[in-house]
mmJSON file of the N, C-alpha and C atoms, coordinates in Angstrom:
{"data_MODEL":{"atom_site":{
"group_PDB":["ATOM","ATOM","ATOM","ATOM","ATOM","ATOM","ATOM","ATOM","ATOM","ATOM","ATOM","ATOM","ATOM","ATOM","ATOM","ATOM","ATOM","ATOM","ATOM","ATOM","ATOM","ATOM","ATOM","ATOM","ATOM","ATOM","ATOM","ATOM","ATOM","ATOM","ATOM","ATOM","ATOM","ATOM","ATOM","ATOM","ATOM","ATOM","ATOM","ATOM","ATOM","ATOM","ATOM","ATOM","ATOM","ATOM","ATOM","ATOM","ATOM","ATOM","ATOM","ATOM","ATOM","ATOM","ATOM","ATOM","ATOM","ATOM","ATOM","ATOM","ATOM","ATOM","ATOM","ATOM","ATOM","ATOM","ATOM","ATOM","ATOM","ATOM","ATOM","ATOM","ATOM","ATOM","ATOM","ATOM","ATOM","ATOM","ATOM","ATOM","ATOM","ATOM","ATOM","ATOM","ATOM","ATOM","ATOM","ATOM","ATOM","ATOM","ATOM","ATOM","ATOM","ATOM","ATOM","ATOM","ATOM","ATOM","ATOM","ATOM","ATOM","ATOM","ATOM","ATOM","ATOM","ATOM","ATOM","ATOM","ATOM","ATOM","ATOM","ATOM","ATOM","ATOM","ATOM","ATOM","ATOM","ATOM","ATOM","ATOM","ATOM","ATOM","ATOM","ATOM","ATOM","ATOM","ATOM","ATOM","ATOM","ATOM","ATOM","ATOM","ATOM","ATOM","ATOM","ATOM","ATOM","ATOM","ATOM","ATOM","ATOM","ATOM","ATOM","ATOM","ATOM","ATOM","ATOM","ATOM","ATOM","ATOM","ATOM","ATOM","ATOM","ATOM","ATOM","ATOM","ATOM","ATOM","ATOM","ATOM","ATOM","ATOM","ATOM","ATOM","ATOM","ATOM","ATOM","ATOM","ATOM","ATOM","ATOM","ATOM","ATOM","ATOM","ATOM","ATOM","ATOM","ATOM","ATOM","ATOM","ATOM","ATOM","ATOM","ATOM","ATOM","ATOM","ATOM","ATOM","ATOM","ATOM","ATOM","ATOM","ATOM","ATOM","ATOM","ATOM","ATOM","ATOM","ATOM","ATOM","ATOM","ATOM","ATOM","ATOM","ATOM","ATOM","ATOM","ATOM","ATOM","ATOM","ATOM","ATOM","ATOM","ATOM","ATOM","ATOM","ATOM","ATOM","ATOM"],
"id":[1,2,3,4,5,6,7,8,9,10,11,12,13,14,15,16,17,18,19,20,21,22,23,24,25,26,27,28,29,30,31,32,33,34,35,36,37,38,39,40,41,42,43,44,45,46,47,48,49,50,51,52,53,54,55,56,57,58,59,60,61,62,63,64,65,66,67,68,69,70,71,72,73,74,75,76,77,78,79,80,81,82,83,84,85,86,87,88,89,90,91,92,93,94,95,96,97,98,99,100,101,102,103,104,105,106,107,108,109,110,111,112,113,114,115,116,117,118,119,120,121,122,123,124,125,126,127,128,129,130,131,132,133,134,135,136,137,138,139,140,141,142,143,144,145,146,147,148,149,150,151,152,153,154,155,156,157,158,159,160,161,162,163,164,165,166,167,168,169,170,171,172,173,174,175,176,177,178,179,180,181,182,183,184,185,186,187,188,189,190,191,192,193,194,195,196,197,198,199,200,201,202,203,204,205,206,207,208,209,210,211,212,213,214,215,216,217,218,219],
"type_symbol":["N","C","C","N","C","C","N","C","C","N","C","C","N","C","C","N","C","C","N","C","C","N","C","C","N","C","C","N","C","C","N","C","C","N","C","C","N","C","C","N","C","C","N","C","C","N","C","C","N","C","C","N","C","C","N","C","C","N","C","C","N","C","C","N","C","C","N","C","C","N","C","C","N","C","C","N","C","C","N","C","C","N","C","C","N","C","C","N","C","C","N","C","C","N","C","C","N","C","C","N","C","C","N","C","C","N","C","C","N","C","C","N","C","C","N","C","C","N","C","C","N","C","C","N","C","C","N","C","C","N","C","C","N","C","C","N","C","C","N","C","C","N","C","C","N","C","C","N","C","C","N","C","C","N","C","C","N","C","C","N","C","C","N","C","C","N","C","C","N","C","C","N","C","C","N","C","C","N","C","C","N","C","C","N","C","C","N","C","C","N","C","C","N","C","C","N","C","C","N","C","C","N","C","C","N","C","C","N","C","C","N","C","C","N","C","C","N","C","C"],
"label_atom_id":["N","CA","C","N","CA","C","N","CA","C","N","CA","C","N","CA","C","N","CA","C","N","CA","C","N","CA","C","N","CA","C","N","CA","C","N","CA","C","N","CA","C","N","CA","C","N","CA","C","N","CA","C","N","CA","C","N","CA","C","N","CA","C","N","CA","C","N","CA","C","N","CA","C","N","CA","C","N","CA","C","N","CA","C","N","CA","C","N","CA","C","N","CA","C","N","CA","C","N","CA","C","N","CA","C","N","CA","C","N","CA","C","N","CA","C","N","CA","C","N","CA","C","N","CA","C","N","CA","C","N","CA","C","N","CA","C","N","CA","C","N","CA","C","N","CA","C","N","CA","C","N","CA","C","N","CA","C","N","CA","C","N","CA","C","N","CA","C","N","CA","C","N","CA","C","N","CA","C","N","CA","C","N","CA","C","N","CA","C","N","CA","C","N","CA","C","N","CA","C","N","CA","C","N","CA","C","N","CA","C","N","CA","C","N","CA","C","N","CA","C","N","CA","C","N","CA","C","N","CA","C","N","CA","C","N","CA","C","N","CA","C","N","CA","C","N","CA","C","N","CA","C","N","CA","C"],
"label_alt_id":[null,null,null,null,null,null,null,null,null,null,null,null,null,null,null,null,null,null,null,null,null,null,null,null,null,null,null,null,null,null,null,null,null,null,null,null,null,null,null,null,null,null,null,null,null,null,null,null,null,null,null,null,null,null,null,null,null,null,null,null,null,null,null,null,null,null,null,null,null,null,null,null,null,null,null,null,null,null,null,null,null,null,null,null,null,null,null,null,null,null,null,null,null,null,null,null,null,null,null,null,null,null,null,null,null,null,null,null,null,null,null,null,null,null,null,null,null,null,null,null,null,null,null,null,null,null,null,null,null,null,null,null,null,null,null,null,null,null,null,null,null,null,null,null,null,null,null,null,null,null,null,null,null,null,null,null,null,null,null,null,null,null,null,null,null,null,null,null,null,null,null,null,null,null,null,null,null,null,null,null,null,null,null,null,null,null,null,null,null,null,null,null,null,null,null,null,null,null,null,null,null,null,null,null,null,null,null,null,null,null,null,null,null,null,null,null,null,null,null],
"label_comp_id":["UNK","UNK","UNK","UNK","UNK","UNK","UNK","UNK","UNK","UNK","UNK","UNK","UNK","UNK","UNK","UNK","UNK","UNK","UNK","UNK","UNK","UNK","UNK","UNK","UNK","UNK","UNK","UNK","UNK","UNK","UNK","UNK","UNK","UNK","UNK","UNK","UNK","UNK","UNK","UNK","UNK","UNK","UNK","UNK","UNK","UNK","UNK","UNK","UNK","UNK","UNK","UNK","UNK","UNK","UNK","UNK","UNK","UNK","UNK","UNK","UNK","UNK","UNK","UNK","UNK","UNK","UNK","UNK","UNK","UNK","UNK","UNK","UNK","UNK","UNK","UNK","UNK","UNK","UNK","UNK","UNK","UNK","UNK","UNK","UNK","UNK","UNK","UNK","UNK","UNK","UNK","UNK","UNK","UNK","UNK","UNK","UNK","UNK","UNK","UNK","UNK","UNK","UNK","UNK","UNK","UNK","UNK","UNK","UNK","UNK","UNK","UNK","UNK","UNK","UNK","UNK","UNK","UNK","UNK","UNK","UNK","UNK","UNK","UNK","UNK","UNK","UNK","UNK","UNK","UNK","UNK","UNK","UNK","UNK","UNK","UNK","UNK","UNK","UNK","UNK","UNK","UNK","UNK","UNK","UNK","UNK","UNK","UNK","UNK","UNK","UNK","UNK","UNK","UNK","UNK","UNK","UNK","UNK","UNK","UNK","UNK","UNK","UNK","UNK","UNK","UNK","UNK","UNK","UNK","UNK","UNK","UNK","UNK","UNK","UNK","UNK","UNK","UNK","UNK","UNK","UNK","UNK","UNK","UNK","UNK","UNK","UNK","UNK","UNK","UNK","UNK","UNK","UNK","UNK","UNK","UNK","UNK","UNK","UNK","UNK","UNK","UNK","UNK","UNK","UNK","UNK","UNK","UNK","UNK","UNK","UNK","UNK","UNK","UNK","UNK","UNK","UNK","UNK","UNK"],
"label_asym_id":["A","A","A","A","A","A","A","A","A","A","A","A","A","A","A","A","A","A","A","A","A","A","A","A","A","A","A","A","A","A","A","A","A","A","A","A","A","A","A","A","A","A","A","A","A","A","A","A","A","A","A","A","A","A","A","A","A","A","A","A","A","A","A","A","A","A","A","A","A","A","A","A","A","A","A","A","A","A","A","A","A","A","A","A","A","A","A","A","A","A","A","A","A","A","A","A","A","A","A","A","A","A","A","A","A","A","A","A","A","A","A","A","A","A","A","A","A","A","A","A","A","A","A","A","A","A","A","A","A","A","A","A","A","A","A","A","A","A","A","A","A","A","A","A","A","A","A","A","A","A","A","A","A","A","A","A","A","A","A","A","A","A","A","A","A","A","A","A","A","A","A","A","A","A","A","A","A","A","A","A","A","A","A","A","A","A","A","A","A","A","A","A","A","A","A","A","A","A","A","A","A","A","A","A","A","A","A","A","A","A","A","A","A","A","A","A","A","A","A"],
"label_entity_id":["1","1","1","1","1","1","1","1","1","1","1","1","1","1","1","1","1","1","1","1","1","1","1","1","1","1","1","1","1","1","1","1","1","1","1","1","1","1","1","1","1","1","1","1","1","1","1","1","1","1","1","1","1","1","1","1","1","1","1","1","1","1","1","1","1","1","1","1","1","1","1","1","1","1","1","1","1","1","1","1","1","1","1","1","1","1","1","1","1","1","1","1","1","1","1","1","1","1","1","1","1","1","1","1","1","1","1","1","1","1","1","1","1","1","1","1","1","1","1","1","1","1","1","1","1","1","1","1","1","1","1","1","1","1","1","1","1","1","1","1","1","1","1","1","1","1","1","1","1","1","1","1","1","1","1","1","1","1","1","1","1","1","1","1","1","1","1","1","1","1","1","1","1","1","1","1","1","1","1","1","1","1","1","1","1","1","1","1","1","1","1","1","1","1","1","1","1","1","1","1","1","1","1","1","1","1","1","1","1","1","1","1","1","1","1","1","1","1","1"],
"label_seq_id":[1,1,1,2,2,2,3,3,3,4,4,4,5,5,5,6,6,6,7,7,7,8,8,8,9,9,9,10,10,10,11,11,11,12,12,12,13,13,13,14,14,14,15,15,15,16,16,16,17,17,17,18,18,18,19,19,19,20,20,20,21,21,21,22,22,22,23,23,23,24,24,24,25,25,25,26,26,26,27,27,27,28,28,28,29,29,29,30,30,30,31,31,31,32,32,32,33,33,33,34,34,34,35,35,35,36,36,36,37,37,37,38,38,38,39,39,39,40,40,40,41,41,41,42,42,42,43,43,43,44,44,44,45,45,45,46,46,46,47,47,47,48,48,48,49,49,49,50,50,50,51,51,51,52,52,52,53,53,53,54,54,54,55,55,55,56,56,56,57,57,57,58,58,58,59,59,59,60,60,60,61,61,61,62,62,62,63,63,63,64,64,64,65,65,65,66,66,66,67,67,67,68,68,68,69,69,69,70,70,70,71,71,71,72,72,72,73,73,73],
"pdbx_PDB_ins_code":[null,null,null,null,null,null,null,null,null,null,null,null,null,null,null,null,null,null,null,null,null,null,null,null,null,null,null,null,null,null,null,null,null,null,null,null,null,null,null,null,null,null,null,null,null,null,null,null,null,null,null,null,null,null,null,null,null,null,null,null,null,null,null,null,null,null,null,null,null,null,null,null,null,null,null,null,null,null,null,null,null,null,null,null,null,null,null,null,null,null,null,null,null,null,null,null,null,null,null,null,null,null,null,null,null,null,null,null,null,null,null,null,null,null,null,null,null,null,null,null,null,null,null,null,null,null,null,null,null,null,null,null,null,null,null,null,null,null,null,null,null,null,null,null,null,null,null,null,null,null,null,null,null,null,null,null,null,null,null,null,null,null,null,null,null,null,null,null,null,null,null,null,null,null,null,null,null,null,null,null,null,null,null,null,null,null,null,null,null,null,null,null,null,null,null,null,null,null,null,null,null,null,null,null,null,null,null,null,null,null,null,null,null,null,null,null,null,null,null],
"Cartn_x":[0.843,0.0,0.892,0.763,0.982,0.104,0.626,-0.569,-1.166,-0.543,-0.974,-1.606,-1.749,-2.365,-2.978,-3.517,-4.36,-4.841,-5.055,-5.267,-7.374,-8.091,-9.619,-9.997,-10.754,-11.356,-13.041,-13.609,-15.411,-15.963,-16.947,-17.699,-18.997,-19.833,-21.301,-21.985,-23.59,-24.126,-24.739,-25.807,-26.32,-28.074,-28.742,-29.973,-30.164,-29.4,-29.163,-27.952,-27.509,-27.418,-25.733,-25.43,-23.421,-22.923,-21.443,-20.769,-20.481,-19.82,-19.161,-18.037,-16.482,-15.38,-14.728,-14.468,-13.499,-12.444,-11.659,-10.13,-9.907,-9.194,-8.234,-7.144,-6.848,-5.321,-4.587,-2.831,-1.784,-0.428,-0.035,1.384,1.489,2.026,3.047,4.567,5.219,6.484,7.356,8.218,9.31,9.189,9.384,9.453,8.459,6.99,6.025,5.385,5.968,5.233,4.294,3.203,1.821,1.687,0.984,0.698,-0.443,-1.336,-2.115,-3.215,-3.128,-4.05,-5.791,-5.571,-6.882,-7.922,-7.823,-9.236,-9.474,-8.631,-8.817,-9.155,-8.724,-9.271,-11.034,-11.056,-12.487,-13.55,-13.178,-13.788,-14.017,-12.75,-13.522,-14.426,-14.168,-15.235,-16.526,-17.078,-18.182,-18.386,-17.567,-17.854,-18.531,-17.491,-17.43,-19.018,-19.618,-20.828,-21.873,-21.52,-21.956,-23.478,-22.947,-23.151,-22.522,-23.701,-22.824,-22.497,-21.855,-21.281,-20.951,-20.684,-20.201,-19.547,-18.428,-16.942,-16.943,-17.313,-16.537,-15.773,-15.18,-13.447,-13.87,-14.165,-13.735,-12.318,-11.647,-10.867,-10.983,-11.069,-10.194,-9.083,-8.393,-6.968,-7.78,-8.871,-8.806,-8.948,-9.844,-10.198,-9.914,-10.153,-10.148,-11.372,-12.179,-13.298,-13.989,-14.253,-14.468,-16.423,-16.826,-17.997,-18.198,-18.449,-18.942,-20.154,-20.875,-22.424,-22.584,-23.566,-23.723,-24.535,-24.4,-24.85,-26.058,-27.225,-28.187,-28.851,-29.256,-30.216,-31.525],
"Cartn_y":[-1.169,0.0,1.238,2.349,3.745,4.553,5.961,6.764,7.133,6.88,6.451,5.077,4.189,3.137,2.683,3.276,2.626,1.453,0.799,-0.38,-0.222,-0.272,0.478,-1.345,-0.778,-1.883,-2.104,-2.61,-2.816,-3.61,-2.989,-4.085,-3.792,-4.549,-4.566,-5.697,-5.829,-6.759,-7.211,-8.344,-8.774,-9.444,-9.679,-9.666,-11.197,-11.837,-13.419,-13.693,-12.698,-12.709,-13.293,-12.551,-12.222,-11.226,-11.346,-9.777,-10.005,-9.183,-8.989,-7.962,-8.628,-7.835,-8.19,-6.615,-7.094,-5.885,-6.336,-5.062,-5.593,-4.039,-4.507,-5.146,-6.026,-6.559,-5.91,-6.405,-5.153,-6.313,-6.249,-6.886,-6.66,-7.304,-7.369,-6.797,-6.363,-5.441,-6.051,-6.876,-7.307,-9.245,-9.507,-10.8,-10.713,-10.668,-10.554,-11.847,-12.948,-14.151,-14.063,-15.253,-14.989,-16.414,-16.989,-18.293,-18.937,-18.182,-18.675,-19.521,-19.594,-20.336,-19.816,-18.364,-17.952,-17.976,-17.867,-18.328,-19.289,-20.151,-22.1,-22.215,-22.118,-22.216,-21.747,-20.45,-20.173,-21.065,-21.231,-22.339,-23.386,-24.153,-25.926,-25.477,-24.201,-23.872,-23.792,-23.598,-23.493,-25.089,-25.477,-26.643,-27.687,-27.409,-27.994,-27.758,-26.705,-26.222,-26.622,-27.011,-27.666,-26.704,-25.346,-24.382,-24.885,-24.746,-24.467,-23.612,-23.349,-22.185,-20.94,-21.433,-20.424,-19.575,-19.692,-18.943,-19.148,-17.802,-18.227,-16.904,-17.354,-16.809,-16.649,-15.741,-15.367,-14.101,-14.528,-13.884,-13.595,-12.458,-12.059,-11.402,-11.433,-10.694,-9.381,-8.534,-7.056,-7.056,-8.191,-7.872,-9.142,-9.153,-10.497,-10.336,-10.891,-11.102,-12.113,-11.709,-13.092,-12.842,-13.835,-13.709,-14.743,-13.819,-14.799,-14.494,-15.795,-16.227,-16.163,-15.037,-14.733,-15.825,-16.018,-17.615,-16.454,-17.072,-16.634,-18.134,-17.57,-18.642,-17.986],
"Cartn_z":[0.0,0.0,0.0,-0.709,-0.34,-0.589,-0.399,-0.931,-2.366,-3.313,-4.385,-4.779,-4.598,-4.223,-2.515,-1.884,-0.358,-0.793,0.401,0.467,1.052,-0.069,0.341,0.406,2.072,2.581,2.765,2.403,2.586,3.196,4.097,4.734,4.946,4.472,4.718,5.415,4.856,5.709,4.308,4.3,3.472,4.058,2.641,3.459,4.009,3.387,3.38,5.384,5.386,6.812,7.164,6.032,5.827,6.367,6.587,6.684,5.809,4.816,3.934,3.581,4.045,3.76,2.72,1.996,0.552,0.932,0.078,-0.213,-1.594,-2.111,-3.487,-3.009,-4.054,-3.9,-4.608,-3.521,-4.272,-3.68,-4.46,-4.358,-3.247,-2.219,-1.279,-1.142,-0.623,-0.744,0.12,-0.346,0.858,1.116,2.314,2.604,3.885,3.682,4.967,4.547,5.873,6.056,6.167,5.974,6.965,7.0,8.218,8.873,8.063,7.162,6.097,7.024,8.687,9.46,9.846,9.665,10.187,9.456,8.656,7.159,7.638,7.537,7.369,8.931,9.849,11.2,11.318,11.271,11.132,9.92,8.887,8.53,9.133,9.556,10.24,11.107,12.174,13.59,12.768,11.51,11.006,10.631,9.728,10.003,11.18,12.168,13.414,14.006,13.802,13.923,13.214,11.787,10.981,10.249,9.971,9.549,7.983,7.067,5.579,4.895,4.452,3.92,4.81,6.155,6.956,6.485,5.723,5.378,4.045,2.983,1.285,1.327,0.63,0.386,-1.322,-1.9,-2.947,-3.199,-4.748,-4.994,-6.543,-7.087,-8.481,-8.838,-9.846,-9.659,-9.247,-9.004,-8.377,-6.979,-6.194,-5.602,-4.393,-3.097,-2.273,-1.452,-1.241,-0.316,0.525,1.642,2.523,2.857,3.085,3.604,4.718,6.245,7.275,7.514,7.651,8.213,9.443,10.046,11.171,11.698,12.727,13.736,14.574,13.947,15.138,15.503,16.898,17.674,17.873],
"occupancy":[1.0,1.0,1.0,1.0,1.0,1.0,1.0,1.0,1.0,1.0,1.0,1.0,1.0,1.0,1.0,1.0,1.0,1.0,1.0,1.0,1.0,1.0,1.0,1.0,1.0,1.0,1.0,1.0,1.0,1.0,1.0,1.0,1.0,1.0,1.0,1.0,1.0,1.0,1.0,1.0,1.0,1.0,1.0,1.0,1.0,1.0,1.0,1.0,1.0,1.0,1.0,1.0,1.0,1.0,1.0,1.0,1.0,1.0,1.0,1.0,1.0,1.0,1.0,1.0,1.0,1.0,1.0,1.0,1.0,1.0,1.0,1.0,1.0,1.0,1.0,1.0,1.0,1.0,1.0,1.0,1.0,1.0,1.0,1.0,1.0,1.0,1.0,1.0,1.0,1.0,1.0,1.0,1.0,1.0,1.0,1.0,1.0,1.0,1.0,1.0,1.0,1.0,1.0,1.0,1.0,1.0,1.0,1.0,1.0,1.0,1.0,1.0,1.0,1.0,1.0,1.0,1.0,1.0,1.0,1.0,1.0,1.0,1.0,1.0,1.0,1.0,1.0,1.0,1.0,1.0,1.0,1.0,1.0,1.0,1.0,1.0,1.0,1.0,1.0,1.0,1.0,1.0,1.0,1.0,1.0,1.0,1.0,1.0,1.0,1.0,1.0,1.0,1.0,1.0,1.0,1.0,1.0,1.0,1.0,1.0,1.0,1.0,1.0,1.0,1.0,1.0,1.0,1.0,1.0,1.0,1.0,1.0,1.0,1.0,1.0,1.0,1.0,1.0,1.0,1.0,1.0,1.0,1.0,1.0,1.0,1.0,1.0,1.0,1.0,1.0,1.0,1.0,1.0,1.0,1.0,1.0,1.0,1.0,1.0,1.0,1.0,1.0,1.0,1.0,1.0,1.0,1.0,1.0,1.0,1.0,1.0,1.0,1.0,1.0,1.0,1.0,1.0,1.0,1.0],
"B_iso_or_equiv":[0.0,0.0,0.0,0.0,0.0,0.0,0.0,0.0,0.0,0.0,0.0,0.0,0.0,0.0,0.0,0.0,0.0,0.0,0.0,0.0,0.0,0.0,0.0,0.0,0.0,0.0,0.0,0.0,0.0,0.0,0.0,0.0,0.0,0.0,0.0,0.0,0.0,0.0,0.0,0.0,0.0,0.0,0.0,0.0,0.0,0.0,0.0,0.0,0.0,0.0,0.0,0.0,0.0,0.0,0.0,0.0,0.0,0.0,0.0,0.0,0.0,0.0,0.0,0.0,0.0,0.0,0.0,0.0,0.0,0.0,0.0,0.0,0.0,0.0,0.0,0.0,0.0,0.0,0.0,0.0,0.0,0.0,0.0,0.0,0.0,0.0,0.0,0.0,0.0,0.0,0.0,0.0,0.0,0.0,0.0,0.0,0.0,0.0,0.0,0.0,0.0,0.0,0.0,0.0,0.0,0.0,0.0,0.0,0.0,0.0,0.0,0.0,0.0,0.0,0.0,0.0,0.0,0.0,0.0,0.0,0.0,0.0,0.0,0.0,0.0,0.0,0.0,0.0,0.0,0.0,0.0,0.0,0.0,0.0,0.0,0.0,0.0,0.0,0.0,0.0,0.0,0.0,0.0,0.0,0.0,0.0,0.0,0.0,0.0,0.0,0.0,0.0,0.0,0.0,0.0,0.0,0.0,0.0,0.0,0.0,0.0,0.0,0.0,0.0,0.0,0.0,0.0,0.0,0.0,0.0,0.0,0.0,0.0,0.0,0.0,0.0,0.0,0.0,0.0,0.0,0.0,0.0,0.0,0.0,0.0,0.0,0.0,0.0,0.0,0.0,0.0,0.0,0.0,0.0,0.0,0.0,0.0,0.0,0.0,0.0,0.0,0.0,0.0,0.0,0.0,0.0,0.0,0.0,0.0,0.0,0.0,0.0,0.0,0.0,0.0,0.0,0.0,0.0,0.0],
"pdbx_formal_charge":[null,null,null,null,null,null,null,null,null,null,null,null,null,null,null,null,null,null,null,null,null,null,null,null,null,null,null,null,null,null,null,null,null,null,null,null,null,null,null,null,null,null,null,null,null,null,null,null,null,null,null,null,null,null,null,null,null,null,null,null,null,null,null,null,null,null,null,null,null,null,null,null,null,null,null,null,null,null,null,null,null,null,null,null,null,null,null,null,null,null,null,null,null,null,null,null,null,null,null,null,null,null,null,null,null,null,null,null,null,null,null,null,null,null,null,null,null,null,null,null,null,null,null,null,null,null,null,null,null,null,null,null,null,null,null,null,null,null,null,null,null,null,null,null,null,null,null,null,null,null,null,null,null,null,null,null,null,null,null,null,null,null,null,null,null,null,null,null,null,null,null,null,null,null,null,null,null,null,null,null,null,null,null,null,null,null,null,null,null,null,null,null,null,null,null,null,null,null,null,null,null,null,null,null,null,null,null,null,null,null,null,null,null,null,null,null,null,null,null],
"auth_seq_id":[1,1,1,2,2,2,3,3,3,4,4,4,5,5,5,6,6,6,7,7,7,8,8,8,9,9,9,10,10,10,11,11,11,12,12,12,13,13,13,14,14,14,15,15,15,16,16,16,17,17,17,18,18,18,19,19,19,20,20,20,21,21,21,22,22,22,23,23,23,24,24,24,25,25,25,26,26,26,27,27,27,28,28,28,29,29,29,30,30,30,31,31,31,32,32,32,33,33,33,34,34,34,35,35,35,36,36,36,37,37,37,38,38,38,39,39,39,40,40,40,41,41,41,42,42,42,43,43,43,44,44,44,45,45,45,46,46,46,47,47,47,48,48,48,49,49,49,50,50,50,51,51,51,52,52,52,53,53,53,54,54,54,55,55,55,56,56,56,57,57,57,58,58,58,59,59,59,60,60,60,61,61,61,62,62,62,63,63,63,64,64,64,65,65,65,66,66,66,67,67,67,68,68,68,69,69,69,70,70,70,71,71,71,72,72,72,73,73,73],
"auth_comp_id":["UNK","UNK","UNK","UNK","UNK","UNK","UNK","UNK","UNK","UNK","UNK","UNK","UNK","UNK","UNK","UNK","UNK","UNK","UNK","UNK","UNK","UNK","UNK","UNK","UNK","UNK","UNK","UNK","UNK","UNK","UNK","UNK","UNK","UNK","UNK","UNK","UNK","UNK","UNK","UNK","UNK","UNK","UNK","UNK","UNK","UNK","UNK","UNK","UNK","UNK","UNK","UNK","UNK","UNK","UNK","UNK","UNK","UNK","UNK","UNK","UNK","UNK","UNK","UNK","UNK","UNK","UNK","UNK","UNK","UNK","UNK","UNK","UNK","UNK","UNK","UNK","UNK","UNK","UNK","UNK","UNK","UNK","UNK","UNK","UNK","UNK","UNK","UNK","UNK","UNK","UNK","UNK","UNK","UNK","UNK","UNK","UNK","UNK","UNK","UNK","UNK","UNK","UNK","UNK","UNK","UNK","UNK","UNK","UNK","UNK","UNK","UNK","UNK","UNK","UNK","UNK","UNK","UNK","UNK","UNK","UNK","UNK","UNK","UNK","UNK","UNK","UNK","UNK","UNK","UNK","UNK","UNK","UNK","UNK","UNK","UNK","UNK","UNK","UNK","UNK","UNK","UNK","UNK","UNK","UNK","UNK","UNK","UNK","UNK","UNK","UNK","UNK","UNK","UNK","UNK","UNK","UNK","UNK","UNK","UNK","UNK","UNK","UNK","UNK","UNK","UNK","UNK","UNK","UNK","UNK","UNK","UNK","UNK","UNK","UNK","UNK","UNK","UNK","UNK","UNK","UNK","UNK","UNK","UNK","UNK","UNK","UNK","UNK","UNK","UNK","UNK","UNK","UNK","UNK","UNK","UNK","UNK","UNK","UNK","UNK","UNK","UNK","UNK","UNK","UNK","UNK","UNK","UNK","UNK","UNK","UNK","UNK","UNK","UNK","UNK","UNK","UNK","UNK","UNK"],
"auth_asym_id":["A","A","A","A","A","A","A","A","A","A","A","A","A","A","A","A","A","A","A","A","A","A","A","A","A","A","A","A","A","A","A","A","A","A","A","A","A","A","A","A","A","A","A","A","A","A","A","A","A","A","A","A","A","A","A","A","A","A","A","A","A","A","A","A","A","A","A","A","A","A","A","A","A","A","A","A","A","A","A","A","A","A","A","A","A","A","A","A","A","A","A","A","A","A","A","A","A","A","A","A","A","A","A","A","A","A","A","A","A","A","A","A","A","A","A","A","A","A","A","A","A","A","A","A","A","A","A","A","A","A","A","A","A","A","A","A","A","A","A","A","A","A","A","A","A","A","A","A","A","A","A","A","A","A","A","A","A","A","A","A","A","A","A","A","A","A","A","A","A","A","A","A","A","A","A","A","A","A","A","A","A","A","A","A","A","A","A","A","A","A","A","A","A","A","A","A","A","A","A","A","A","A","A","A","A","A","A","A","A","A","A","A","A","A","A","A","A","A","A"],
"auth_atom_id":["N","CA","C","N","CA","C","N","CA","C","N","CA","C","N","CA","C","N","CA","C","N","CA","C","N","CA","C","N","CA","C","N","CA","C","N","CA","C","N","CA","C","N","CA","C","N","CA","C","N","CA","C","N","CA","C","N","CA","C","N","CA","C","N","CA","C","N","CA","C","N","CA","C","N","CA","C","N","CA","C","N","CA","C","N","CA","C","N","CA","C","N","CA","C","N","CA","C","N","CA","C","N","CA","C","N","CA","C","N","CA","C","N","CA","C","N","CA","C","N","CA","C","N","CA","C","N","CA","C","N","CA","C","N","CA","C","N","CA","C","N","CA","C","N","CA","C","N","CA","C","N","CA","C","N","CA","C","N","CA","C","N","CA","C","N","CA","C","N","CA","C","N","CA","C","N","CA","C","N","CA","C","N","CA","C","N","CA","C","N","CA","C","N","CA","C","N","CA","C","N","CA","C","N","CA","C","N","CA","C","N","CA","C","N","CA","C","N","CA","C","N","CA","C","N","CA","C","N","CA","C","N","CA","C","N","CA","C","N","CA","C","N","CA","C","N","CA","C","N","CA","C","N","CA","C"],
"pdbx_PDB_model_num":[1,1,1,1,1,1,1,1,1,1,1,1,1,1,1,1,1,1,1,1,1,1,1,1,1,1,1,1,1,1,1,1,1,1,1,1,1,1,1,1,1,1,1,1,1,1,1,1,1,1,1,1,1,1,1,1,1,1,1,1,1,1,1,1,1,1,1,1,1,1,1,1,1,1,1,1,1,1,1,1,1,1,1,1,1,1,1,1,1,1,1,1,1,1,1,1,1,1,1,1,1,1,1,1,1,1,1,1,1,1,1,1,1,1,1,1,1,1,1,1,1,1,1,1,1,1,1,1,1,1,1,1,1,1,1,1,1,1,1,1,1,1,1,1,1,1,1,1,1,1,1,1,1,1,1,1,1,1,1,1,1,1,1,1,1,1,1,1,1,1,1,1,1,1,1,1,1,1,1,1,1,1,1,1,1,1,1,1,1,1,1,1,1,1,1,1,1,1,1,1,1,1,1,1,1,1,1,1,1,1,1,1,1,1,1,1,1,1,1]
}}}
């Protein structure tokens, strides 16, 4: 990210009963690991719940977006 490129982040709700966060994607700059665990963790807990489609993960080269399913009782 810089200031000619920010890193613009979104989040809404949906009527189907999602959050919905997206960002543009932008190259990465340097050697920044990441543990690649927290997506995939929060998924099985939906699983584990046995909630479907708790967690989709869409991506296009513009954009990355996650959608979590709010758990009501």
């Amino acid at each position: 990210m810089s200031s000619k490129k920010p890193l613009r982040i979104e989040c809404c709700n949906t009527d189907d009963f999602y959050i919905v966060i997206s960002n543009n994607l932008q190259p990465k700059i340097g050697d920044t690991d990441s543990s690649g665990y927290g997506l995939d963790l929060l998924s099985k807990r939906y699983e584990l719940l046995k909630i479907p489609q708790g967690l989709i993960i869409e991506q296009t080269p513009a954009q990355f977006t996650v959608k979590v399913k709010l758990i009501r009782k």
